[in-house]
FINULO-404187 format. One record per residue (C-alpha): residue in one letter; x, y, z. Coordinates in steps of 0.001 Angstrom, whole numbers. Layout:
% residues N
PT marfi      xx      yy      zz
PT     A       X       Y       Z
...
***
This chain:
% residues 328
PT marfi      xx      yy      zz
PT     X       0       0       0
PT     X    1202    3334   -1140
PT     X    -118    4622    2961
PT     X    2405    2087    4452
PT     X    5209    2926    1979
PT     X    5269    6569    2833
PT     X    5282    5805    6164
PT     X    8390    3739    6355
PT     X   10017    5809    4250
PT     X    8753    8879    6530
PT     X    9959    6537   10022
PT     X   13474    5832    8063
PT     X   14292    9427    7620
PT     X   13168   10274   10919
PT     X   15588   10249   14337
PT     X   13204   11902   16871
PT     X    9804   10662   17311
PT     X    6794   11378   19329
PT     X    3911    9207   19322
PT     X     485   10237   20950
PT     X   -3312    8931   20671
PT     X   -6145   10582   22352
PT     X   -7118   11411   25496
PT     X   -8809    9066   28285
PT     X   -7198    6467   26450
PT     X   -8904    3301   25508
PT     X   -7118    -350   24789
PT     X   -6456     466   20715
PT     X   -5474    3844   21903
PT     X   -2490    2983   24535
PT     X   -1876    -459   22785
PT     X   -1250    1154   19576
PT     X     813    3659   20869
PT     X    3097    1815   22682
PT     X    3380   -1237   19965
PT     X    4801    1577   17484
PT     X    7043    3140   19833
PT     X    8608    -363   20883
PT     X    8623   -1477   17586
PT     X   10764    1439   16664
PT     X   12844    1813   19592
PT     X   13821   -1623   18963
PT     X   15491    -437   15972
PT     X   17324    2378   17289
PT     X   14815    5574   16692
PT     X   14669    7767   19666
PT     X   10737    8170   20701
PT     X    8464   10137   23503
PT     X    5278    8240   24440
PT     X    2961   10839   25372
PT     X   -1432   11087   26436
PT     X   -2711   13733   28389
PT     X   -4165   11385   31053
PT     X   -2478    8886   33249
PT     X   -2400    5367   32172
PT     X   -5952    3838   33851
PT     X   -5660    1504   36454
PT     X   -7448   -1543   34232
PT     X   -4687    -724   31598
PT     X   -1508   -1163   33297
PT     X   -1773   -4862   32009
PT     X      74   -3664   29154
PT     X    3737   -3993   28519
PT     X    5467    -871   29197
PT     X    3183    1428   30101
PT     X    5144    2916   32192
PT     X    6667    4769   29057
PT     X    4001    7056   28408
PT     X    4488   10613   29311
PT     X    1310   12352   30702
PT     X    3329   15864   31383
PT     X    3130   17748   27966
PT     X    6357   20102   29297
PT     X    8684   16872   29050
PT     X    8115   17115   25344
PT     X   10890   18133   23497
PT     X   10303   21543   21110
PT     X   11256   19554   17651
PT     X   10553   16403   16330
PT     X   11183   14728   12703
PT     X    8186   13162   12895
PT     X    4875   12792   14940
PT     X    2610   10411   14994
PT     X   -1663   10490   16015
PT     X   -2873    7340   16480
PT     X   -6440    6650   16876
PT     X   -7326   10170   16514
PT     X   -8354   12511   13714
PT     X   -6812   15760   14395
PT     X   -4594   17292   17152
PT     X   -7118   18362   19328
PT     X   -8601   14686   20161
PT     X   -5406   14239   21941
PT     X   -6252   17309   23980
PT     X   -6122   21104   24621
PT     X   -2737   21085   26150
PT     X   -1130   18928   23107
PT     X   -3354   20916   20653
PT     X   -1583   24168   22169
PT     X    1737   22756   21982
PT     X    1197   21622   18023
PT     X    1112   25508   17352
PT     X    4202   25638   18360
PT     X    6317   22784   18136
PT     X    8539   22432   15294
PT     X    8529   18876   13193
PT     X    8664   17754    9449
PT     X    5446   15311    9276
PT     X    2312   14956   11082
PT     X    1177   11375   10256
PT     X   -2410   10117   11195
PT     X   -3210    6619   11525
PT     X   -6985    6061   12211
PT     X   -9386    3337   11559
PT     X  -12678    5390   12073
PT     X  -14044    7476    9357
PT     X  -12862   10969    9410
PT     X  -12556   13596    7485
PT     X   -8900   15847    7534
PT     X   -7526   18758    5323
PT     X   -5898   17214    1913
PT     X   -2688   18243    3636
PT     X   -2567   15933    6381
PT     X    -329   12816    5522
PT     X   -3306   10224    7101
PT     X   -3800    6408    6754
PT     X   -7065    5881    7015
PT     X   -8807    2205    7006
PT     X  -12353    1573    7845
PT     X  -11948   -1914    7138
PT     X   -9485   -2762   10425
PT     X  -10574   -4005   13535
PT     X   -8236   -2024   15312
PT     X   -5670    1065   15188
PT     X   -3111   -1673   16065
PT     X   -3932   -4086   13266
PT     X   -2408    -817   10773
PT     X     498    -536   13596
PT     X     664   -4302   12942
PT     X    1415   -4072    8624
PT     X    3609   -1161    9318
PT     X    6321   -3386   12040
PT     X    5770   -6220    9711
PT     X    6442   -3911    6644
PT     X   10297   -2822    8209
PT     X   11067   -6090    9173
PT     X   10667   -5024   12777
PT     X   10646   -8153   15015
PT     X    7328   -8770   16746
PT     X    8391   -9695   20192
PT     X    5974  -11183   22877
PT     X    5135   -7640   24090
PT     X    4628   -6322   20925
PT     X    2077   -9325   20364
PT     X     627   -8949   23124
PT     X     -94   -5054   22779
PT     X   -1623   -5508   19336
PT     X   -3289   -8231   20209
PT     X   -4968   -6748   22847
PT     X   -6434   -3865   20555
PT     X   -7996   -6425   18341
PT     X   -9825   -7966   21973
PT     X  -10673   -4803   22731
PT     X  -12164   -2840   19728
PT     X  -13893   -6149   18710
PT     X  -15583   -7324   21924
PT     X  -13184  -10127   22316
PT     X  -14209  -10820   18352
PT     X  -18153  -10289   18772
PT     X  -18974   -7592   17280
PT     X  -19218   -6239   13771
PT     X  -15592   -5122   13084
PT     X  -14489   -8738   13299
PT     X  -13542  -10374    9693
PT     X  -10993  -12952    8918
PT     X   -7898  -10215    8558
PT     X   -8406   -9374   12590
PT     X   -8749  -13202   12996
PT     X   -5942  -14430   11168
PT     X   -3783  -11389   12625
PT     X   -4852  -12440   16103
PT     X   -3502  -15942   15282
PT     X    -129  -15083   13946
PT     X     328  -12283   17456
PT     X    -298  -16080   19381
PT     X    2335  -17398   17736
PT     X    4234  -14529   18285
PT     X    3826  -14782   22430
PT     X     552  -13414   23073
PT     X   -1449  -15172   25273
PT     X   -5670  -14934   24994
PT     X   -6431  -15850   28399
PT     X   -4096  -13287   30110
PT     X   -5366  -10435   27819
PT     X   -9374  -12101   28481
PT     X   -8730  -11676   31907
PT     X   -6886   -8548   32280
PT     X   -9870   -6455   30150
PT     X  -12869   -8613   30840
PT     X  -12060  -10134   34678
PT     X  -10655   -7589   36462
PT     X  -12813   -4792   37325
PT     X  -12566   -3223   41416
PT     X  -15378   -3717   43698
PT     X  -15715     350   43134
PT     X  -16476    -206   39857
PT     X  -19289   -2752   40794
PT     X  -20740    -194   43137
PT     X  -20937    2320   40415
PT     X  -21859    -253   37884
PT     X  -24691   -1132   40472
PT     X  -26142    2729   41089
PT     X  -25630    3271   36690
PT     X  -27786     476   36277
PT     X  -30157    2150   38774
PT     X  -30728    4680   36066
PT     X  -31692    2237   33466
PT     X  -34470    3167   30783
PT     X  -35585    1858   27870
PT     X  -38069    4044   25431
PT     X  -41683    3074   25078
PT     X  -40252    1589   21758
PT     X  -38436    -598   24049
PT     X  -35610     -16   21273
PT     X  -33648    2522   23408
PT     X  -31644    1975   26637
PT     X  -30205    4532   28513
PT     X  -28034    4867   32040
PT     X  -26167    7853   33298
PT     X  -23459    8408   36132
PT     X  -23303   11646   37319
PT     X  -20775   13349   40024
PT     X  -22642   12141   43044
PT     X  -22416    8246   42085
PT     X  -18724    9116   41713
PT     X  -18608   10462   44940
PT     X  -20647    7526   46597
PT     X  -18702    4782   44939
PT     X  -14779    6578   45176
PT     X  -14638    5713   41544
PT     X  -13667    8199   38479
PT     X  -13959    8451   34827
PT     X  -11799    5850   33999
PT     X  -14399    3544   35690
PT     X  -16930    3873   33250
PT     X  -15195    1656   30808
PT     X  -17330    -902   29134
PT     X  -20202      83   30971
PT     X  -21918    1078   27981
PT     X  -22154   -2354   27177
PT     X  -24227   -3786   29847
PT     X  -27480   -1843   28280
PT     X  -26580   -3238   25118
PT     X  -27144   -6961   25660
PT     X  -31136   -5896   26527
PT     X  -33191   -8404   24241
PT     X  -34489   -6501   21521
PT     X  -32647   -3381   22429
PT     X  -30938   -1804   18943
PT     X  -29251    1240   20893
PT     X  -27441    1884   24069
PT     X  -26684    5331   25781
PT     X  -24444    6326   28751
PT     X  -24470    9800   29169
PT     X  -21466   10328   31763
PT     X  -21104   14049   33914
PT     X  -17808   15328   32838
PT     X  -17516   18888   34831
PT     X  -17482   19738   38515
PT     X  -21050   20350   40441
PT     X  -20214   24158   41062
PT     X  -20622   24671   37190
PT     X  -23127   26663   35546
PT     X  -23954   23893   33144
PT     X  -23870   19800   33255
PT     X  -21401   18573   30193
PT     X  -22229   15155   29526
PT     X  -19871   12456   27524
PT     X  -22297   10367   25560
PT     X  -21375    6976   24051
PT     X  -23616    5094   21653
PT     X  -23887    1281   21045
PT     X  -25755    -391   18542
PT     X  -26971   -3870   17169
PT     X  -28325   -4787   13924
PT     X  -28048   -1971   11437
PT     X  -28334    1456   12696
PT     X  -25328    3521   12424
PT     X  -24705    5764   15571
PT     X  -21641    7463   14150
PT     X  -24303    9213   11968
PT     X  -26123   10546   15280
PT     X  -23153   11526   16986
PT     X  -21965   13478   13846
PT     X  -25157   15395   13730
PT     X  -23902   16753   17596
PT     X  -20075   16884   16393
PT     X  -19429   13725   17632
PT     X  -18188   10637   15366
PT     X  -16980    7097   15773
PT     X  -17959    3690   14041
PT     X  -21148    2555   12802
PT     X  -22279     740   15993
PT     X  -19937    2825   18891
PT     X  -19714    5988   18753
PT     X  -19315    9226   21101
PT     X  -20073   12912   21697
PT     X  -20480   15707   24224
PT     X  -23472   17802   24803
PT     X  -23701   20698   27593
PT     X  -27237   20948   29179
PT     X  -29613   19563   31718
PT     X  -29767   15484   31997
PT     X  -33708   15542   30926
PT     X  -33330   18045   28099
PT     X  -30114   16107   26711
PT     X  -31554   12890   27018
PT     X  -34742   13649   25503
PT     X  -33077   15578   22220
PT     X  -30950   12273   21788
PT     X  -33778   10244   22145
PT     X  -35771   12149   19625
PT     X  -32638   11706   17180
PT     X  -32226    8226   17794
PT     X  -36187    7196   17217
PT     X  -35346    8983   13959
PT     X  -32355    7038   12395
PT     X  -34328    3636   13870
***
């Protein structure tokens, strides 16, 4: 591919390297980011890890994560080359890195993203739809140099593909993210520690705030819709934080007959004006969320997606609601 080609060519000329993904990073996010950087360090390029927020505790399963830099000052003022993973633009890493960009001096921005987005023709971006994961592209590009995959490395990328694709259940699984998955096992990883480390390992905090989220639970007279929210107070209650929300979306989702699920999560402090809420979407069968969070500025996949709205719980609830019925 002529994506992966420019690339190598772009890593090959490059010394200094910084490698980011967006914030509140997810598995593909953190996995990806540190499978490149290893990959490359392994062959002598100098590279900064960075993400605006601490790795999360359910995370730390992965190799070396103790790498990534969360204090944007530690980043050096040039680099040959920088690399967005899993995001479309500079500011889904966030404000602080977006600020830096305007200043920071570097030869190539390269995005690597397997959502559908849209960037300026003069972005050099690798863009494909068709992966399960931001680490399956990481994946072709180590294989592409003749980088050796070691049993870290496997078990970072492999652990995007169990993660973006519901331990291969949902709709993003085909038979490249399977026979990917096979070749990382042969390469070291091993599918019952990664399982267990995403699916078997939650904190009895969580469960508490799992428990008072699933308090919440509605589902539209359509009985179509399902909705839960976690606001400051159940963070409070339970000691838990944002990171805990993490596959919590999914729970609604499983509901018999239930097409989409929504977990609208408080994002700002109680002495604000104004509730911001982070809303992720979940489907099943064929409606495509990414098309109702782009109507709010949102985006994502066609059956998880995400956005943020400002505005009371009732009135933001009831506008998605009213979107959602639509699309369905």
């Amino acid at each position: 591919m002529n994506e992966i080609n420019n690339i190598k060519k772009i890593i090959q000329s490059s010394n200094n390297i910084l490698i980011t993904s967006h914030e509140n990073p997810d598995c593909d996010a953190l996995g990806s980011t540190l499978a490149l950087g290893m990959g490359l360090m392994s062959v002598g390029k100098n590279v900064d890890l960075y993400n605006n927020n601490r790795t999360p505790d359910h995370l730390k399963f992965l190799p070396e994560w103790k790498k990534v830099i969360n204090d944007i000052d530690s980043l050096k003022d040039n680099y040959e080359s920088i690399f967005l993973l899993d995001s479309a633009d500079d500011i889904r890493p966030g404000i602080k890195f977006h600020e830096y960009m305007k200043t920071a001096k570097y030869k190539y921005k390269i995005v690597i993203d397997h959502h559908n987005i849209n960037l300026d023709d003069h972005e050099l971006v690798w863009v494909d739809i068709e992966s399960a994961s931001t680490g399956v592209m990481i994946y072709k590009i180590l294989k592409s140099m003749g980088i050796k995959i070691t049993k870290n490395i496997s078990t970072l990328i492999y652990s995007t593909i169990v993660g973006d694709t519901g331990s291969f259940r949902y709709s993003n699984t085909n038979s490249e993210s399977l026979k990917i998955a096979s070749e990382l096992v042969e390469y070291g990883a091993e599918p019952e520690f990664v399982s267990q480390a995403i699916y078997e390992n939650e904190s009895l905090k969580k469960i508490n705030l799992i428990a008072r989220a699933l308090n919440t639970l509605e589902i539209d007279e359509t009985k179509k819709i399902a909705s839960v929210y976690i606001d400051n107070d159940m963070y409070s209650e339970t000691g838990t934080s944002r990171e805990d929300t993490e596959g919590i979306i999914n729970i609604p989702r499983k509901i018999n007959g239930v097409s989409v699920a929504m977990l609208l999560r408080q994002e700002n402090k109680n002495n604000e004006t104004q509730p911001s809420w982070k809303i992720s979407l979940r489907s099943k069968f064929d409606v495509d969320v990414s098309a109702i969070a782009r109507k709010y500025g949102g985006g994502g996949h066609v059956k998880a997606s995400g956005l943020t709205m400002d505005g009371e719980l009732k009135i933001v609830k009831n506008d998605l609601l009213e979107t959602i019925k639509e699309v369905i």
